[in-house]
VEXDREN-2710 file (C-alpha; in Angstrom, 1 decimal):
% VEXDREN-2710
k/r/px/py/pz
1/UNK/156.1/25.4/144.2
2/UNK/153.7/28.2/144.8
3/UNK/155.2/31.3/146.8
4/UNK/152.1/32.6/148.7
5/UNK/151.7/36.3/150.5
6/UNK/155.0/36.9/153.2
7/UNK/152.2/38.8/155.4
8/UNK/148.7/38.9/154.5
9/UNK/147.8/41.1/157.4
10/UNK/150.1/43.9/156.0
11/UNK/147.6/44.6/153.1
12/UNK/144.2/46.3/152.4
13/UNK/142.5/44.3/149.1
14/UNK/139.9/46.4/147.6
15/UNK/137.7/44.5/144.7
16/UNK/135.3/45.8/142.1
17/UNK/132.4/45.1/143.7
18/UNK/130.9/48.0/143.0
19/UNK/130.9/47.2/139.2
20/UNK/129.6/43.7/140.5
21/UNK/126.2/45.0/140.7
22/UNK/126.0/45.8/137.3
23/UNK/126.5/42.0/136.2
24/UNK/124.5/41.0/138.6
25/UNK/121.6/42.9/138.1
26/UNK/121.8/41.5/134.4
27/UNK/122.6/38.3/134.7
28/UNK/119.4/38.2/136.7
29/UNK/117.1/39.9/134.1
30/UNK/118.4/37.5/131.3
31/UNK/117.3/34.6/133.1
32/UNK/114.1/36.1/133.8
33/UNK/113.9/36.2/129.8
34/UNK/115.4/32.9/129.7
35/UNK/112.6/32.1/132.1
36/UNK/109.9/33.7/129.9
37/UNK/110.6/32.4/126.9
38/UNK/110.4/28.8/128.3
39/UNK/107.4/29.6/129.9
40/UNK/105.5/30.7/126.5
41/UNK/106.9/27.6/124.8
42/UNK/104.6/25.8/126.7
43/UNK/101.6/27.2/125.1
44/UNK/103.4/26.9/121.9
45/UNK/100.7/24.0/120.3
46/UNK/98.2/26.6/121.2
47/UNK/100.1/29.5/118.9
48/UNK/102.7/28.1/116.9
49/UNK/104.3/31.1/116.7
50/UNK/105.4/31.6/119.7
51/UNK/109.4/31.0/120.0
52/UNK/110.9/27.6/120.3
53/UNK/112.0/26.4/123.7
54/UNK/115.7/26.7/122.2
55/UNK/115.6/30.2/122.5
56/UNK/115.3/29.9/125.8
57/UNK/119.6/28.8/125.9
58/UNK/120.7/32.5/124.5
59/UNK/119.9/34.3/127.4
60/UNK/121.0/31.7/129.5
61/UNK/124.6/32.1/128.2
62/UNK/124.7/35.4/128.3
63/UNK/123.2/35.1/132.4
64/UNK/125.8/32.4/132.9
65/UNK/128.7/35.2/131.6
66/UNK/127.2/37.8/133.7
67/UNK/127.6/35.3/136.9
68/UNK/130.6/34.6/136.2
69/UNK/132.2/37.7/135.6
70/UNK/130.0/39.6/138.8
71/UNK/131.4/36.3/140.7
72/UNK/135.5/37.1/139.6
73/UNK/134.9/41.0/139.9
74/UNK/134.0/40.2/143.6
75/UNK/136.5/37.7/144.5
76/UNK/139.9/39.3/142.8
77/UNK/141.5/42.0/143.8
78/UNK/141.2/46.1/141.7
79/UNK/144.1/47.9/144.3
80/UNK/146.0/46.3/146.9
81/UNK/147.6/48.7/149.4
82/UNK/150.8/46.8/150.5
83/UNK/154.3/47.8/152.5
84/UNK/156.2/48.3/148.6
85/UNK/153.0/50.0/147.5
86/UNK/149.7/50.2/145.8
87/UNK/149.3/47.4/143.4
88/UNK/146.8/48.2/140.2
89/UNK/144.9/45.3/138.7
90/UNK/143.4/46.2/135.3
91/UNK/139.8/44.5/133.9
92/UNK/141.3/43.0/131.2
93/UNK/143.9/40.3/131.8
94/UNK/144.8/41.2/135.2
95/UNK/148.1/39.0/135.9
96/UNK/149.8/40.5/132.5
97/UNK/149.1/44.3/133.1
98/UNK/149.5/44.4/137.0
99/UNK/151.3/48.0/138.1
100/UNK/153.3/48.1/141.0
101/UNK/153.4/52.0/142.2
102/UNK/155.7/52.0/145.3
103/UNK/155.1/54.7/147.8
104/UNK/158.7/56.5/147.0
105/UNK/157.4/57.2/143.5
106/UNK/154.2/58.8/145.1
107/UNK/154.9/62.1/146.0
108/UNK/150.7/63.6/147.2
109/UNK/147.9/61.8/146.2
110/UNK/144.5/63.5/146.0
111/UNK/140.9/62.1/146.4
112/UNK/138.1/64.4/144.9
113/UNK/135.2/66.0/146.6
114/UNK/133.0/62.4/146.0
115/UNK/135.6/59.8/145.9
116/UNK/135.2/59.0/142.6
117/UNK/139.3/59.5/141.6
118/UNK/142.2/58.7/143.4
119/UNK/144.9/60.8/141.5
120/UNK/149.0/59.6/142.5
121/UNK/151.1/62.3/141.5
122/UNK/154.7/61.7/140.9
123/UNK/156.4/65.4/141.0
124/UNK/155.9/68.7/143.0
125/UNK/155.0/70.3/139.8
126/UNK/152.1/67.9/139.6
127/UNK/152.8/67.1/136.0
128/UNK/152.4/63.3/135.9
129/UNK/150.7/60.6/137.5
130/UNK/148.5/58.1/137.8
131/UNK/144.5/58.8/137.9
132/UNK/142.4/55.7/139.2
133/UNK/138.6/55.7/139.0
134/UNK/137.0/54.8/142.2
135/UNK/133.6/54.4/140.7
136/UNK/134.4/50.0/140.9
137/UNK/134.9/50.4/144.5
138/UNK/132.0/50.1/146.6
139/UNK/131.1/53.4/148.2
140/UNK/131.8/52.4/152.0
141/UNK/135.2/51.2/150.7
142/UNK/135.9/54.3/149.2
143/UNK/136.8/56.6/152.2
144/UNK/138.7/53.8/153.5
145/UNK/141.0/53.2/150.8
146/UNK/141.1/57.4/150.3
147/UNK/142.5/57.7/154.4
148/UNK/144.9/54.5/153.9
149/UNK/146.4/56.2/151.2
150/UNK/146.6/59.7/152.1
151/UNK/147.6/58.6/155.7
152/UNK/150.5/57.0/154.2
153/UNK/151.6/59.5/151.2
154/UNK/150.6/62.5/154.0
155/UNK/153.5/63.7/156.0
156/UNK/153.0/63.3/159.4
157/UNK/150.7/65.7/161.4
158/UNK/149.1/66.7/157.8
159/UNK/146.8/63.3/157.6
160/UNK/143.6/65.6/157.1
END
């Protein structure tokens, strides 16, 4: 029996679309070469030594793998801002190296100049933490997720 989400409405999922792009943008280039090199087997009795249609299924792959991974960088979640606290998904293997960081262990937070870093320290002294890059995060989501979390590690009347 699955246990799903006790409230969904409670959190804020932010994805790596940002970094989507990126696969994206190849995946469609390779199967523009995939596309190419199809194409100019056509003419292939003319010149034989133009490359075999086959060819044509390497970039395809590697297009197909791009998809994909664009497709499951949009869809699952980077950080989710819940009640207990911020949950950190890594790239790799995200369902073994999930972090739960729960808002008592945050004592500030910081967000630099461009919202590029979210930085959770864990003392006064500022001597350990947890840096997150931003950069995956689509730039509109960015000062979003920077006032969620500095509205709720902020002590009151300090939110700005």
């Amino acid at each position: 029996m699955t246990v799903g989400i006790q409230a969904p409405e409670k959190e804020l999922r932010f994805t790596r679309s940002g970094q989507a792009i990126v696969f994206s943008i190849t995946a469609a280039v390779l199967t523009a070469v995939g596309v190419t090199l199809l194409a100019s087997a056509w003419y292939r009795d003319i010149n034989p030594l133009l490359p075999h249609p086959a060819w044509a299924l390497v970039p395809f792959a590697f297009a197909i793998f791009m998809a994909h991974t664009a497709v499951r960088l949009t869809k699952h979640a980077y950080l989710i801002l819940t009640p207990l606290g911020i949950e950190i998904f890594p790239f790799f293997r995200p369902a073994d190296g999930m972090r739960l960081v729960t808002w008592q262990e945050i004592h500030t937070a910081e967000v630099d100049g461009r919202t590029k870093r979210l930085t959770l320290h864990h003392d006064a002294g500022k001597t350990s933490g947890i840096h997150l890059s931003l950069s995956p995060i689509r730039a509109d989501r960015r000062t979003l997720l920077a006032k969620a979390v500095l509205g709720r590690v902020s002590p009151p009347g300090n939110n700005g």
